[in-house]
N, C-alpha and C positions, 0 to 999 in steps of 0.2 A: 332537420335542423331549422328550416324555416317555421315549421309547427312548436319549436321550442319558443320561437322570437314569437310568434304569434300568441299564444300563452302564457308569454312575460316568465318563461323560464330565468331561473338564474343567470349569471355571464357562467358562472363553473361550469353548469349541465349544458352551456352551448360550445364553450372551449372543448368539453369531454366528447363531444359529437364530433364538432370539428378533426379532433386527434383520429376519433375512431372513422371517419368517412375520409382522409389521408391515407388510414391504414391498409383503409378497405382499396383504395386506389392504387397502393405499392404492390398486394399482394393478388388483386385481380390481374397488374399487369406481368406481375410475375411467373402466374399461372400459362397464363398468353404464350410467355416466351417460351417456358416450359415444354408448353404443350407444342408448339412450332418450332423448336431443338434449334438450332444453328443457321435456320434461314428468317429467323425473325429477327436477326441483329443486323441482315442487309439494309443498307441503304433506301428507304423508298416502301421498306416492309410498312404496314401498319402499325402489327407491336411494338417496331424499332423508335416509332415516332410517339405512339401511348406511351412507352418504358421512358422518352425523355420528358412530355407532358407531365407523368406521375410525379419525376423525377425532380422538377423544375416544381413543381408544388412542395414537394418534400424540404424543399431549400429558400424558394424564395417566397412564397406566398404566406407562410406565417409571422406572427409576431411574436415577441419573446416568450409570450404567456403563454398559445397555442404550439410552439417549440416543444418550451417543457412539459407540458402534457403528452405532446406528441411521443417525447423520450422516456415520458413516464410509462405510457402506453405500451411499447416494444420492451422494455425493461421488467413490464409485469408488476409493474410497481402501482399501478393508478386503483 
């Protein structure tokens, strides 16, 4: 992403990065909990804490545009 801004990429080709490195963020941490079954939603766990991190990006850290990509992205649509 930063190599996009460095190379005067489009805003598109950086929102499109942005979506896909969120994506990559929900289903890394998903992998996580997965893989650590029912004690990675304790309190105190690591996972439990990435899964809200991820989570807490997925919601607050985009802006309209980076949203809709985002939903473009998981919909298969982009």
């Amino acid at each position: 992403a930063y190599r996009a801004i460095d190379d005067g990429d489009s805003a598109d080709t950086r929102i499109a990065l942005r979506a896909q490195a969120l994506r990559l963020a929900a289903e890394a941490t998903t992998a996580v909990i997965t893989a650590q079954a029912g004690a990675s939603m304790l309190t105190g766990c690591n996972a439990e804490r990435r899964l809200r991190e991820a989570m807490f990006l997925q919601v607050q850290a985009q802006t309209a545009v980076t949203r809709t990509a985002s939903l473009s992205l998981l919909q298969g649509t982009d």
